[in-house]
Structures are given as structure tokens and as C-alpha cells.
Legacy VTK file of the C-alpha trace (Angstrom):
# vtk DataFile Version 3.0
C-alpha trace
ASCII
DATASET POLYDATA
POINTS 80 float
0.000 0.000 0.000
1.567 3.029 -1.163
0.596 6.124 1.273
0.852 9.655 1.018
3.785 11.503 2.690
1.106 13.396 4.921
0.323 9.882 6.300
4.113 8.502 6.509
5.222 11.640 7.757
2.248 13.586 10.206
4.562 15.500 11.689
5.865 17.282 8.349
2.511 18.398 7.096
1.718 19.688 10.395
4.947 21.576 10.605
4.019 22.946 6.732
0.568 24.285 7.887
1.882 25.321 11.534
4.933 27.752 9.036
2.369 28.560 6.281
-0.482 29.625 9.154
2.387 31.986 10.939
3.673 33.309 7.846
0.333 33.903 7.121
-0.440 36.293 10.263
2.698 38.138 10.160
0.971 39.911 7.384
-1.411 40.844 9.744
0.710 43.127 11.753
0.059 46.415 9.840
-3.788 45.235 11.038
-2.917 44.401 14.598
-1.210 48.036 14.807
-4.459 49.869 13.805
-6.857 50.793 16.791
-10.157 49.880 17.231
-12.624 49.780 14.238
-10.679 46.857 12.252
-13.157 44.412 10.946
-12.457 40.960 12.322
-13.707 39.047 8.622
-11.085 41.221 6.502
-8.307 39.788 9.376
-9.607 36.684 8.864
-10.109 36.331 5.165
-6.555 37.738 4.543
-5.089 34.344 7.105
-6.887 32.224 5.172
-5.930 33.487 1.747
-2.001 34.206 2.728
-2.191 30.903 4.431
-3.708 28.871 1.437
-0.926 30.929 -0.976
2.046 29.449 1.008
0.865 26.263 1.228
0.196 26.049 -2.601
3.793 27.560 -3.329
5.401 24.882 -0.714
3.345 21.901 -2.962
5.607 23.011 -5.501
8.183 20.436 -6.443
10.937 23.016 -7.216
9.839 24.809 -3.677
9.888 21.147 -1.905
13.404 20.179 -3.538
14.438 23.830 -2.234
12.848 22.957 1.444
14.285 19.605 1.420
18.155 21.012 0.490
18.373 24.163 3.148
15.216 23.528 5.347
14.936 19.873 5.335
12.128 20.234 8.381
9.810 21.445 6.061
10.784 19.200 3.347
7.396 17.310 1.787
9.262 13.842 3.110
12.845 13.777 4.330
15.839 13.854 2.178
17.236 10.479 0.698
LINES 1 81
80 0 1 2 3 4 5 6 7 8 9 10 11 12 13 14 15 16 17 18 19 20 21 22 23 24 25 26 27 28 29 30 31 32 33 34 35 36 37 38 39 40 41 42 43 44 45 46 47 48 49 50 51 52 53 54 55 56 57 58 59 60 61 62 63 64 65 66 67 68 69 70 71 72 73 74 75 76 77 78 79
């Protein structure tokens, strides 16, 4: 049975999501500055979005060979 490297390696994907979901609020820190009167569903919408980017540009195989070579961590499934 051939699985996936989410299911051979959990711990990978979840590191992915945990680094695409921080990545993904540091662009939020022009909004956290602001004062009061920021819409909570912008903030939101703009994790999700940023979030779902980086994930789609780490599922690239030229962005996973990168990972693999300098931040093997983060790597799709661990170097060979």
C-alpha cells in the first residue's frame, strides 16, 4: 500500500501548515497596529488566503526540492 507523505510523515505536514499559518499572520501586523474599528472578517479572510498561498507555493516540487536542500524540516518527506 503506497501512502501519502502526509500519512508517513504527520509531523511534516503539520509543521508545513503550523509555518504557512504563521507566515500567514505576520501579514497581519500592519492590522494588529491599527486601533479599534478593524473588521475581524477582513483579518480573517486575509489568514486564510495568505495561508492557502504558502501552502500552494510549498506543494511546488521546485519549492519542496528547495525545502528539502536548506530547510529539510519542512521538506514534503525527508531527504534520501
Amino acid at each position: 500500500m503506497d501512502l501519502t507523505t502526509q500519512t508517513r510523515h504527520p509531523w511534516r505536514a503539520t509543521a508545513r501548515t503550523i509555518a504557512a499559518g504563521v507566515i500567514g499572520a505576520v501579514s497581519l501586523v500592519p492590522t494588529i497596529a491599527m486601533t479599534a474599528g478593524v473588521d475581524a472578517v477582513p483579518a480573517v479572510a486575509q489568514v486564510v488566503l495568505v495561508a492557502g498561498a504558502i501552502t500552494r507555493v510549498l506543494a511546488l516540487p521546485a519549492v519542496d526540492a528547495w525545502l528539502r536542500r536548506f530547510v529539510p524540516w519542512l521538506g514534503a518527506a525527508p531527504a534520501e
